[in-house]
N, C-alpha and C positions, 0 to 999 in steps of 0.2 A: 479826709475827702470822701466823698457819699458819693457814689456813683449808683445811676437807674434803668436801669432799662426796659423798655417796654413792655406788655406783657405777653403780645403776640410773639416778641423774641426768646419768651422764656419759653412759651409753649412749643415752636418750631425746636430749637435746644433738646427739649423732651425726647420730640420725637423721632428726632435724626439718634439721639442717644439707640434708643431702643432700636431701631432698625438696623442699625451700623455698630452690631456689637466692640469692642474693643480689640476682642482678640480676631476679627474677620479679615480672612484672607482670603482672597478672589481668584480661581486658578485663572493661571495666564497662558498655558502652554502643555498640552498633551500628546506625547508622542508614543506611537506602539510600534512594537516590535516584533515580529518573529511570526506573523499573521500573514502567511504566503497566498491562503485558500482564499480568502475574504479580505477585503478590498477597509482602509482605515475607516470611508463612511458607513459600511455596514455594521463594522464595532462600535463607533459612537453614537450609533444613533439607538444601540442599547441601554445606551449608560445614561442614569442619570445625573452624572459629575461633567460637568460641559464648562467650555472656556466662559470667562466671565462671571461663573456663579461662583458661591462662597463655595471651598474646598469644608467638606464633611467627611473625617475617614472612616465610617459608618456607611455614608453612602455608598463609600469607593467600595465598599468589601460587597455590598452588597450588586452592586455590579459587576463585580468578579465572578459569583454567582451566576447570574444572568448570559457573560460570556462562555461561563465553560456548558451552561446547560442548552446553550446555542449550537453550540460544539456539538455534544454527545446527542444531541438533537439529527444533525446532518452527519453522524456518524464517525466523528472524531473522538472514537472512543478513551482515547490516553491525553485528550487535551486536558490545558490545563494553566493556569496562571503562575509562570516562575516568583515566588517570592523572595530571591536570592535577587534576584534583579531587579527586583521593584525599585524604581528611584521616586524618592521626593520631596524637593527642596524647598522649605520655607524661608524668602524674603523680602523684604519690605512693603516691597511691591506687589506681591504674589506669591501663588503656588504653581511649581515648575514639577510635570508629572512623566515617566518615562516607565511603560507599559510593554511586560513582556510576555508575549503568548506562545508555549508549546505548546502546537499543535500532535505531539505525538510523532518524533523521526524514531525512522529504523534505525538500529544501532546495530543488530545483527542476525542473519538469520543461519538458523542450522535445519540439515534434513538426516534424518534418523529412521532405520526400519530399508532400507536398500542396499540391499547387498550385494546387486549387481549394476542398476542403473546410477549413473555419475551424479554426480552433489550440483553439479552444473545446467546436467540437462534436466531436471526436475527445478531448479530455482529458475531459468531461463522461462521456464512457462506461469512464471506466476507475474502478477499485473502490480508488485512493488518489489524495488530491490533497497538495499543497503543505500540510506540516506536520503530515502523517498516518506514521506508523511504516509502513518497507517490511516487506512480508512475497514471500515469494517464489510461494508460492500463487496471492497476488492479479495479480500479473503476469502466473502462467500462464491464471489466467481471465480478465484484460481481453487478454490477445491475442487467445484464443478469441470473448470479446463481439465485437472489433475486427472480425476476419475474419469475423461470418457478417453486418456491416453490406453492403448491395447496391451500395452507393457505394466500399468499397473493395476492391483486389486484394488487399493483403496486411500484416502488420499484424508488426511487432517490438519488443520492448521490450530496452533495455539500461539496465544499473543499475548505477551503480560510486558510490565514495566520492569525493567534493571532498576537495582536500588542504587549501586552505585553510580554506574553512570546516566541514570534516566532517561536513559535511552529505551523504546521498546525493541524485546526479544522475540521474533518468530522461531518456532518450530516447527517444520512439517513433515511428518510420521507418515512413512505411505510403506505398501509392503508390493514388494515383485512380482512379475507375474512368470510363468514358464516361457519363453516365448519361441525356440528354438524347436521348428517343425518336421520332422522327415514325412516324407511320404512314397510307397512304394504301390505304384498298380500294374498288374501283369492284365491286361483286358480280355486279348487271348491268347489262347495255347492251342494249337492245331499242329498237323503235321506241317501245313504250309504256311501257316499265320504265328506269327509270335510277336505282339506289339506288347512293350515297355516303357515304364513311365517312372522317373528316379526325379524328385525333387526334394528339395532343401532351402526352408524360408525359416527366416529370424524378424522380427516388429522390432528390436529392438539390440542392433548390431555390437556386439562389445560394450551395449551400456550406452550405448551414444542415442539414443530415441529414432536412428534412422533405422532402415528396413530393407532387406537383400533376401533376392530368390535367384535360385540355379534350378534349370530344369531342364532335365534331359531324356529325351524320347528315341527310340528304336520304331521305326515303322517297314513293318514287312506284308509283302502284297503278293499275289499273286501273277508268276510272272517275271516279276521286276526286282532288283535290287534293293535292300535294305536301304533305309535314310535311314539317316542320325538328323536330330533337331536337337541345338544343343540354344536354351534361353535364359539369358541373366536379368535382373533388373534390381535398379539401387533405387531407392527413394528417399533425400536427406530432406529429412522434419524443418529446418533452420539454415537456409543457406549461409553462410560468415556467419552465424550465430544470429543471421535476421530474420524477420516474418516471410522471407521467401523461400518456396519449396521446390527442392529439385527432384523430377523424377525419370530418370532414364532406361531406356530398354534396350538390349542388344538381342 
């Protein structure tokens, strides 16, 4: 039996063949992950792997690309595309894609070079803790917070990736300062005058960033009885460990 068919239907045949390769798979579904800073449509509107087009893993890689230099762009130095987690499943119907972005978590910070002020109150003043995404910015302004505290000389921060847990590692290397003041003035000495001045101020109380002054004065006058002025004053840096400052005089 001879069967015919037309020629317009061979040609259309042709070229559906060519367009619609054999092995073409259409993604149907992208989901990302782990992109807390930036919102999903700001990521795919990087990419050129989009629902509905043919899935190319040449493409995808090269989008990968594109996202992390988005990244180190706005300063997410340690981002980065988990390839541990890349998912992607080829069938029938489609390509099913599941996108994972580290952005760079704290995994731990240590402080090195203090030998008097606390590990606590030195990390308390920096703008990311443990489990917070590094940004490189923030680094540059907790050095700067770091250094204009009166208790330290000098204030550094280093940032790198843990290899085992990929997590990044801070360190911040700062060195003490003296901070522990006496001071003694005798103003005058006369047969009838003798005024005294005994004080003692610390920036930086036991290590704790707070600040105490004791002052104590003898006033002698002509005439009149000796005074005693005796003056304390506390000033705590962090009140319950928050941005409130307590400052008190007696």
């Amino acid at each position: 039996m001879k069967l015919c068919y037309p020629l317009s239907l061979i040609i259309m045949l042709i070229i559906f063949s060519q367009r619609l390769p054999a092995d073409s798979h259409p993604v149907r579904n992208i989901i990302l992950n782990g992109n807390e800073s930036f919102s999903d449509q700001q990521i795919l509107a990087l990419m050129q792997t989009q629902v509905g087009r043919n899935f190319d893993e040449e493409l995808l890689r090269q989008d990968f690309d594109r996202i992390t230099a988005f990244y180190y762009e706005s300063g997410f130095q340690f981002a980065r595309i988990d390839e541990k987690k890349l998912f992607i499943r080829k069938f029938s119907e489609g390509v099913y894609l599941r996108i994972y972005i580290d952005e760079g978590k704290i995994g731990k910070i240590t402080v090195v070079g203090n030998s008097h002020t606390q590990d606590r109150v030195i990390i308390r003043e920096l703008l990311f803790q443990v489990g917070s995404i590094y940004i490189q910015e923030d680094e540059l302004e907790s050095e700067r917070i770091l250094r204009r505290k009166p208790y330290l000389g000098s204030a550094e921060i280093r940032a790198e990736r843990d290899a085992e847990t990929m997590l990044v590692s801070i360190v911040v290397e700062v060195t003490d300062l003296w901070t522990f003041i006496p001071a003694f003035d005798l103003s005058s000495l006369n047969k009838n005058n003798a005024d005294i001045l005994v004080s003692l101020s610390d920036t930086n109380l036991f290590g704790s960033g707070d600040s105490a002054r004791l002052r104590y004065q003898i006033i002698r006058e002509d005439g009149e009885k000796p005074r005693t002025l005796i003056t304390t004053r506390y000033t705590g840096a962090r009140l319950f460990d928050s941005h409130w400052e307590f400052d008190g005089l007696y």
